[in-house]
N, C-alpha and C positions, 0 to 999 in steps of 0.2 A: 067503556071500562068493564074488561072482566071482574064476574064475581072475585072472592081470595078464597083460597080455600081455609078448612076447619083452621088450621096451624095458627093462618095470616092475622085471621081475625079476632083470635085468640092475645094473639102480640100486640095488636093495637086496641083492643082494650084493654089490655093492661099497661101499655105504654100513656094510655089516654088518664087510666087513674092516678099512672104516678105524677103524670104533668098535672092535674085537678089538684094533687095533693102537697106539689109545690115542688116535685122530688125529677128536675129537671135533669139531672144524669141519667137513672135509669131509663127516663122516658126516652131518651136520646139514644141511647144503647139499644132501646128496643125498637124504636124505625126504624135505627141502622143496618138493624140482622134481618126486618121487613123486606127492607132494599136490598139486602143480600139474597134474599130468598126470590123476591119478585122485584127487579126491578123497572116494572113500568109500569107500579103499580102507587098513583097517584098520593092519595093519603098519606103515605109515611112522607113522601117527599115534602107535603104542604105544614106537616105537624111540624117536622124539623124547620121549614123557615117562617114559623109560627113562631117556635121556642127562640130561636135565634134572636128573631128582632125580638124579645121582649128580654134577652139578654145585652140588647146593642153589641151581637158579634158581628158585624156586617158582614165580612165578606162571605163567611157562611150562611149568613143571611141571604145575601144576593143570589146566592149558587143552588140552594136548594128550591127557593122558590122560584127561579126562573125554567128548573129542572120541574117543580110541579104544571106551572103551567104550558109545558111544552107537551106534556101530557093531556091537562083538561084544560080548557081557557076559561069554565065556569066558574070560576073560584074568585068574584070580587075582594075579599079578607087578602086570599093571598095577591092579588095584585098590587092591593094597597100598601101591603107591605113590600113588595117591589119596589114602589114608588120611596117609601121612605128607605128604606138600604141602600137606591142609588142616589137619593138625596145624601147620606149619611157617608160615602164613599164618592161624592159628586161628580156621580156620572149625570150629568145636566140633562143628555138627550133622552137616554132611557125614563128619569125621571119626569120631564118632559113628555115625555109620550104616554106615560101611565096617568097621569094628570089630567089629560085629553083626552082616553075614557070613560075618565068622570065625569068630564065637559068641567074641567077645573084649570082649561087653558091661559085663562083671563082672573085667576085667583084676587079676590078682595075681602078684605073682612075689614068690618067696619068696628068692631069691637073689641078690647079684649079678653085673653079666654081664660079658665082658673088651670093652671097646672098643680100635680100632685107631684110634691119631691119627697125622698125619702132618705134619710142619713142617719146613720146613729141611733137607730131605733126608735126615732121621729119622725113625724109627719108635716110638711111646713106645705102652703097652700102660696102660690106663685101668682102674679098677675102677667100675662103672656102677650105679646102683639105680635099673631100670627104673620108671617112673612111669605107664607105655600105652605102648600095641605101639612107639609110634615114639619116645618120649621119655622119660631117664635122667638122674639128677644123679650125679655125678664126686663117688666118696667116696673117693678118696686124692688125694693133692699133684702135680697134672703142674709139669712140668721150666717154670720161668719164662718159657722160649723158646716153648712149645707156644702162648700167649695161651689158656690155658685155669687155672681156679682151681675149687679147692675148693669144691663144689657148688654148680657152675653147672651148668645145667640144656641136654644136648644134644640132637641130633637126630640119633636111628642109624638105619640099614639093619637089614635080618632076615635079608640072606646072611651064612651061615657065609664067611667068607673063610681060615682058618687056625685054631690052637691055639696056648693056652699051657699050656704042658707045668709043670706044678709037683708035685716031687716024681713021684708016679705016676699021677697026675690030668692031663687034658687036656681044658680048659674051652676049648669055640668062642668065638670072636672075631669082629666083625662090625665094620664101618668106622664112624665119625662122617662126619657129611653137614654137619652143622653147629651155631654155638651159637645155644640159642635164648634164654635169659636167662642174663645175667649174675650172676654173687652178689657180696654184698659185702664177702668176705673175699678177704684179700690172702694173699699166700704171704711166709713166712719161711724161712731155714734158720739151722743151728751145726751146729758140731761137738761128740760128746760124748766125755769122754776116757777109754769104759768101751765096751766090748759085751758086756755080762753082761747075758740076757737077763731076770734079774728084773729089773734095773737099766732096762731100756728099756722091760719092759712097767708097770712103776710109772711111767715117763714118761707111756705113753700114757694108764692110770688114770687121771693127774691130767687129759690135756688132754680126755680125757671129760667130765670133771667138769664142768670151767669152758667147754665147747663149744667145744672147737676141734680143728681134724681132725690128723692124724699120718699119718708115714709115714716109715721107712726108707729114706731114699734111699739107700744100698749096696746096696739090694734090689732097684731100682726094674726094668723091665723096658724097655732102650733100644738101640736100634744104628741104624747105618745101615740107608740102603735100598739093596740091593745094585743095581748096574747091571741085570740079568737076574732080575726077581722069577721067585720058582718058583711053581706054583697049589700051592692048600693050604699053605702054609708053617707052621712051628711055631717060636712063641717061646718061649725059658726061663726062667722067674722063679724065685727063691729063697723055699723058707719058711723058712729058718732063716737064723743070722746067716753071713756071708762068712768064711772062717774063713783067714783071708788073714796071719794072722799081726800084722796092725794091732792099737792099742792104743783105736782109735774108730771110731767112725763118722758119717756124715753122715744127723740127720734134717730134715723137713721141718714147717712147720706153715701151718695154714689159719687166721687169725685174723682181726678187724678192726683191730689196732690194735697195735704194737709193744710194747705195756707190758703189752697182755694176755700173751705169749708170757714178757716176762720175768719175770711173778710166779709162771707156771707153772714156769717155767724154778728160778729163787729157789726155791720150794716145794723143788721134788725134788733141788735141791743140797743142803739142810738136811737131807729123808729119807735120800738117797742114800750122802750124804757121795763123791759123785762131782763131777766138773767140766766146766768146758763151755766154749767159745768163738766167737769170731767169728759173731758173732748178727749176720743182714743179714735185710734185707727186699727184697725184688725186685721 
């Protein structure tokens, strides 16, 4: 790769500060005029499908970073996002084969991972069961606001962006980029008029049972985004119940259908001999 000249390098640092500075147009405007000026000149091409996937535009996602590595093939960052673009536009094979430079041909994960959602000027912290490098289904309850449900199936990032701290564990976190399918359970919530925790984990036995997802929402892991984010930041989730002095708590469920939640609900009133209310669906 040729050097750039005075001009070039001039425009890509200053395209670099206004991407740092979150000012993703200008940045974008000023690759473009990069690539007008030199077009075989790597960098701007890899910045623009850098910016792209962290806006989930894919097909300019796709375009530009397959344009940078036709140029240099050094670039791991941009190949990876290769892979997730044509995961996100499912080209299977491309995606596929970018997998397989990772030696991520035989993908498994045994755990799963914390995703970071972002809506409404909130922060809500996801539990994710990786599916391929780029793609996860949501096995607890996001907040109704989030426009996200109960395993639906998204599209994450591989930067560590922060922690959640639970207990004395600190599980990395990695952004959502976006959703790729929909499911077709809905979210519910009540109140129940107990947190005894046999009493809840016999709730969640039953909603095993009959497939539908649970989650403690007094648990859940939510705040604002503060005006000034810090790098690295660390959320705190709870593993045990809020010990708040309250006589309930607030859970959630992932169901198709209203009537499924009540019979599950019904059941464990009868084992429990506990109580419940204000059953909504959202």
């Amino acid at each position: 790769m040729d050097a750039p000249n005075r001009k070039i390098t001039q425009l890509y640092a200053d395209g670099l500060a206004y991407e740092a500075a979150g000012d993703s147009y200008l940045a974008i405007k000023l690759f473009k005029k990069i690539i007008r000026l030199d077009k075989h000149w790597p960098p701007a091409y890899a910045r623009l499908g850098a910016i792209y996937t962290s806006r989930a535009e894919w097909k300019p996602a796709h375009y530009y970073c397959k344009k940078a590595l036709a140029l240099d093939h050094a670039q791991p960052d941009i190949w990876w996002a290769l892979g997730i673009s044509a995961t996100a536009l499912k080209k299977r094979g491309i995606a596929k084969s970018v997998w397989n430079k990772f030696g991520l041909d035989n993908f498994k994960a045994n755990n799963p991972v914390c995703i970071r959602l972002r809506y409404q000027k909130r922060i809500e912290i996801l539990w994710v069961r990786p599916i391929d490098p780029a793609r996860g289904e949501i096995i607890n309850i996001p907040h109704p606001n989030s426009d996200r449900r109960y395993r639906d199936i998204i599209i994450y990032d591989r930067e560590v962006i922060g922690h959640n701290v639970i207990g004395r564990r600190r599980v990395p976190i990695m952004d959502e980029l976006s959703l790729y399918k929909r499911s077709g359970f809905r979210t519910f919530s009540c109140s129940l008029y107990t947190q005894d925790e046999n009493h809840l984990q016999s709730l969640e036995k039953l909603c095993l049972e009959h497939g539908l997802g649970f989650e403690i929402w007094s648990n859940s892991t939510q705040q604002m985004i503060p005006a000034k984010e810090q790098a690295n930041p660390e959320y705190f989730s709870r593993d045990m119940l809020p010990n708040t002095g309250s006589d309930g708590c607030i859970v959630a469920f992932g169901a198709y259908e209203l009537v499924d939640v009540q019979t599950v609900l019904e059941n464990w009133r009868v084992v429990s001999l506990q109580g419940y209310g204000g059953l909504q669906r959202h």
